[in-house]
C-alpha positions in Angstrom: -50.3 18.2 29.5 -50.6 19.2 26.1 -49.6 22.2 26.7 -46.5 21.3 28.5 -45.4 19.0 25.5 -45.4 21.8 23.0 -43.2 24.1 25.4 -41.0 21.5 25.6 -40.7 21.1 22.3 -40.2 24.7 21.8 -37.3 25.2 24.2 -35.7 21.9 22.4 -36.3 23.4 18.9 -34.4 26.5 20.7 -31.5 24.8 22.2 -30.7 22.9 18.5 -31.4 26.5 16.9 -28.8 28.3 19.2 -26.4 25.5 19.0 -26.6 25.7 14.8 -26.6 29.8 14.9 -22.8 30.2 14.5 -22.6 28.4 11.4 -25.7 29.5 10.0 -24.7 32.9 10.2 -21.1 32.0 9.2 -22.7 30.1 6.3 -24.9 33.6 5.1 -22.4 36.1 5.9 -20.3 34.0 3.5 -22.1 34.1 0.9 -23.3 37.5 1.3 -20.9 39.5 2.5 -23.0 41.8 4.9 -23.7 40.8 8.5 -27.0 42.5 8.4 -28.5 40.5 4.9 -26.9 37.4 7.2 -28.8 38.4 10.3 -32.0 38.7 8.4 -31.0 35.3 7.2 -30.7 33.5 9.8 -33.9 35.4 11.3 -36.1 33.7 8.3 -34.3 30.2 8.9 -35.7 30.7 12.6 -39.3 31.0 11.7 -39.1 28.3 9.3 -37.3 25.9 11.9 -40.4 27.1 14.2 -42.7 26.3 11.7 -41.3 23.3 10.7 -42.2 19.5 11.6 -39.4 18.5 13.7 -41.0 15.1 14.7 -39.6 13.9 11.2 -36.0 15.9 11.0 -33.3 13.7 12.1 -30.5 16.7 11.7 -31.5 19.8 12.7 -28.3 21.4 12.1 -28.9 20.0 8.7 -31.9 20.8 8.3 -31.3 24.4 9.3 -27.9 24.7 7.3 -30.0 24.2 4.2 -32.4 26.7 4.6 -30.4 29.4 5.5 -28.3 28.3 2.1 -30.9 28.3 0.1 -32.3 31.7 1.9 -28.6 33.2 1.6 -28.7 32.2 -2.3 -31.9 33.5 -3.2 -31.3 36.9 -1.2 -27.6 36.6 -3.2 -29.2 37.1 -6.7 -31.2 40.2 -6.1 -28.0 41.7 -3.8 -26.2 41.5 -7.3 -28.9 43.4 -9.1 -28.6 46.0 -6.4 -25.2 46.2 -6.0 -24.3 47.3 -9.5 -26.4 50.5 -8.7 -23.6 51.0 -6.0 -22.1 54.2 -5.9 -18.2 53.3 -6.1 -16.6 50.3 -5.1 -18.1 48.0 -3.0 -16.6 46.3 -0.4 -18.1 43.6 1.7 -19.4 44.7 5.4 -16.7 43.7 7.8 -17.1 42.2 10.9 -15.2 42.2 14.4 -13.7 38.6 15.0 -11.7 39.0 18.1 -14.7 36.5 20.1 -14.8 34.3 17.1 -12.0 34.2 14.3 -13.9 31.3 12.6 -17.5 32.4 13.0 -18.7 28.8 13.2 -16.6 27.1 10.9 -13.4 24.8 10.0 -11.5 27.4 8.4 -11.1 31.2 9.4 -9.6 32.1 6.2 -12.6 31.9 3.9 -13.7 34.6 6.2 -10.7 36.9 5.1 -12.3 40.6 3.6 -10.4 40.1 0.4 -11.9 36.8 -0.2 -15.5 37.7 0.6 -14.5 40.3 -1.9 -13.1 37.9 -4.7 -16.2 35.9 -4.1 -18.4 38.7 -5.3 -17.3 37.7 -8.9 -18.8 33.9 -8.6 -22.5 33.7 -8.9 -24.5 32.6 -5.9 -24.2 28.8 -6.4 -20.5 28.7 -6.9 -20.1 30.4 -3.5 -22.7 28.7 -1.8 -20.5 25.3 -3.0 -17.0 26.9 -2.1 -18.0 28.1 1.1 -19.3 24.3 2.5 -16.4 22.6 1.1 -14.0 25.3 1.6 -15.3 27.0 5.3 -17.2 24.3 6.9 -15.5 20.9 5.0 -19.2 19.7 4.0 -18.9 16.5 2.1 -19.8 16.7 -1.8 -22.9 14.9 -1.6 -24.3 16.9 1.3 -23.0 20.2 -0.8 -24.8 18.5 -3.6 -28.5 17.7 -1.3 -28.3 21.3 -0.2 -27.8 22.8 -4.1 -30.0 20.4 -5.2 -27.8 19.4 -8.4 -25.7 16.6 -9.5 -22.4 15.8 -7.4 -20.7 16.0 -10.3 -21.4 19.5 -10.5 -20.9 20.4 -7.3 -17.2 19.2 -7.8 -17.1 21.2 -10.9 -18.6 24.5 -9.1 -16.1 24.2 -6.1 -12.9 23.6 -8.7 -14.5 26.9 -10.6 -13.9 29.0 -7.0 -10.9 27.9 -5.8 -9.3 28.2 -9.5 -11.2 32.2 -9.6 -8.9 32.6 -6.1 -6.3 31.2 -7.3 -5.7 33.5 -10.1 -6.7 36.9 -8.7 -4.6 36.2 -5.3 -1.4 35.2 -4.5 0.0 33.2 -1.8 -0.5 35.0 1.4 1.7 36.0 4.5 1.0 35.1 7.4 -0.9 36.9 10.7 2.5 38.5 12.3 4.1 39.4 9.0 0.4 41.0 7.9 0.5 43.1 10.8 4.3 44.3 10.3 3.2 45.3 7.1 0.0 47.0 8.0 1.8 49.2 10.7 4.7 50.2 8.1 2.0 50.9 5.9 0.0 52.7 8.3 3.2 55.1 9.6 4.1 55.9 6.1 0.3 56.6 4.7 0.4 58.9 7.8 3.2 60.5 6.8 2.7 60.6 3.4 6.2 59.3 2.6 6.5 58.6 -1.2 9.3 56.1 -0.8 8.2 53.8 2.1 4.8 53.9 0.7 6.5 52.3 -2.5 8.6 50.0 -0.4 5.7 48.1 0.7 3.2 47.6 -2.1 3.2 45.3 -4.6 3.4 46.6 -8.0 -0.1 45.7 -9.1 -1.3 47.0 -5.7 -5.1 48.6 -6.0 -7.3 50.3 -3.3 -10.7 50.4 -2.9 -12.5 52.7 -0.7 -16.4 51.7 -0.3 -18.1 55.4 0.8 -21.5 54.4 -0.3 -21.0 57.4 -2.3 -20.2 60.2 -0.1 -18.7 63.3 -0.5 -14.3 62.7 -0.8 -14.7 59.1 -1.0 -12.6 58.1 -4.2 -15.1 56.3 -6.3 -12.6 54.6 -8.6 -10.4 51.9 -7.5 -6.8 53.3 -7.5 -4.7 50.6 -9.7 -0.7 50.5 -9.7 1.9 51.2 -7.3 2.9 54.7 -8.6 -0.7 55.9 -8.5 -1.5 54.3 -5.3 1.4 56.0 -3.7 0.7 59.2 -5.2 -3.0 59.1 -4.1 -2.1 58.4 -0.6 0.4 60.8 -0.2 -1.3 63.5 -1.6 -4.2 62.3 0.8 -2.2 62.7 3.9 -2.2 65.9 4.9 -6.3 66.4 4.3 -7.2 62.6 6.3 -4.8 62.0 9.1 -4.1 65.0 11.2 -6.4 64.9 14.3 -7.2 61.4 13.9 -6.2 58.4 16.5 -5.7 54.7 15.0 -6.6 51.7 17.3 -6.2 48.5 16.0 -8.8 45.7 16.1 -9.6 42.1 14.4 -11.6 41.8 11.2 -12.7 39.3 9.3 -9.9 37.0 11.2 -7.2 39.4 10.2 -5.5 43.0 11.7 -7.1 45.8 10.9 -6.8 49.6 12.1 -10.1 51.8 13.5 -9.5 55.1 12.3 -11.5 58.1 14.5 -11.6 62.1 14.1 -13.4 64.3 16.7 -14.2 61.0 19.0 -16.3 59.6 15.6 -15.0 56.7 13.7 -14.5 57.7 10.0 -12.8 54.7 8.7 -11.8 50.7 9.1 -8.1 50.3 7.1 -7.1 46.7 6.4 -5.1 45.4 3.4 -4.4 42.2 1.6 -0.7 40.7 2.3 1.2 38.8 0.1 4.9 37.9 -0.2 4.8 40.7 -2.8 3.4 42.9 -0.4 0.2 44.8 -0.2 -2.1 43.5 -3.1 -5.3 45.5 -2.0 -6.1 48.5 0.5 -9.8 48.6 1.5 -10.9 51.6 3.1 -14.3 50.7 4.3 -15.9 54.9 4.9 -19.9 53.7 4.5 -21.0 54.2 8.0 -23.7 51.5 8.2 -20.8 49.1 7.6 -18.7 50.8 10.3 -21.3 50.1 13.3 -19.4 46.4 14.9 -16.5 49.0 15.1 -18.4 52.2 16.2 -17.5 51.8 20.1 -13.7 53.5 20.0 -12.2 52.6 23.6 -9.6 54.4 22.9 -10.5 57.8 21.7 
């Protein structure tokens, strides 16, 4: 009987785990920006939930939500450390959205590659607070339970991300428009044309190109429209013959899959605004290409 009771009480602790997993791993990919620190993550939150005494936890999803916070924040500070041993630009790990363009919360916009980016800048408790407001519309107090500080500050380290957005990006275009300007982009980096390259990015435009230090990765970020145009057109002719473009969803937004010799060598996707392109991210680090590695259409 005894027995019996405790596999039930398993395969409960299971069902609320599986129902919580989208948001937990929404919540850590947030405020991590790779899918495989998240994973590991959400793994940890799984043995503590097992682990746990559930006979006194009311909310499991609660429960579980701040865990994997507090898991995602601590895992946050020593990412930073290592991350400024990065060899060029770093970009966060993108992710294919096309099943789930929210990942388990509100708001699929939080999700957005140049946001995860911007994030990087906040430390780990001011993302941790923007993201449950922002993503999943958590309550102050509960964002306040979870940090373990003062609701006041909690206000105050919300207000401190959304002004940090607010002043490094402008107001965005939206899905259709993003894609028009992808695939003009796209033909004219192909190309190498000078002039329609200029046409559609802003005039503070930079690009980033995360190649976890390989070999004809830039590993400066390229900063102006002149430059930027230059750089791409003089990268045309040694990139894009032989290659095939598909296109695909990441991070909630159009994005290109770039492959050479059947191989996938690089995931395109760019920043919109009604200036034009803000930010080209050329994600080239192959452990971050895997969720795009499977090329249907080569």
């Amino acid at each position: 009987m005894h027995a019996g009771a405790d596999t039930d009480s398993l395969d409960q602790a299971a069902r609320n785990f599986l129902a919580a997993r989208p948001q937990l791993f929404g919540v850590a990919y947030r405020l991590l920006g790779s899918a495989v620190e998240a994973e590991d993550v959400v793994q940890e939150a799984w043995l503590r939930w097992q682990n746990a005494d559930r006979t006194r936890i009311v909310e499991p999803t609660a429960f579980l939500t701040t865990v994997t916070t507090r898991l995602a924040i601590n895992l946050a500070q020593s990412a930073r450390m290592r991350r400024e041993s990065y060899v060029g630009p770093w970009l966060p790990e993108p992710i294919d959205t096309s099943a789930d363009p929210q990942v388990g919360a509100e708001r699929a916009d939080t999700l957005e590659l140049a946001v995860l980016f911007l994030l990087e800048k906040l430390n780990p408790m001011e993302r941790a607070a923007y993201v449950l407001r922002e993503a999943f519309d958590y309550p102050y107090a509960r964002i306040a339970d979870i940090l373990e500080t003062s609701e006041a500050n909690t206000r105050q380290l919300v207000s401190r991300g959304r002004r940090h957005l607010a002043a490094e990006r402008r107001e965005r275009v939206g899905t259709t428009e993003h894609r028009r300007f992808l695939e003009v982009f796209l033909a004219a980096a192909r190309k190498g044309d000078l002039a329609a390259l200029e046409n559609v990015l802003a005039a503070d435009v930079v690009s980033y190109t995360d190649g976890a230090g390989m070999r004809g990765a830039s590993r400066i970020p390229v900063v102006g429209r002149p430059h930027v145009s230059k750089y791409l057109a003089a990268f045309a002719p040694r990139f894009w013959p032989g290659t095939k473009v598909r296109w695909v969803e990441a991070n909630a937004r159009p994005a290109v899959v770039v492959s050479s010799g059947g191989k996938v060598v690089a995931l395109l996707s760019v920043d919109v605004s009604v200036e034009g392109i803000d930010r080209i991210m050329w994600m080239m680090s192959p452990a971050k290409l895997s969720p795009f590695m499977a090329s249907p259409g080569d």
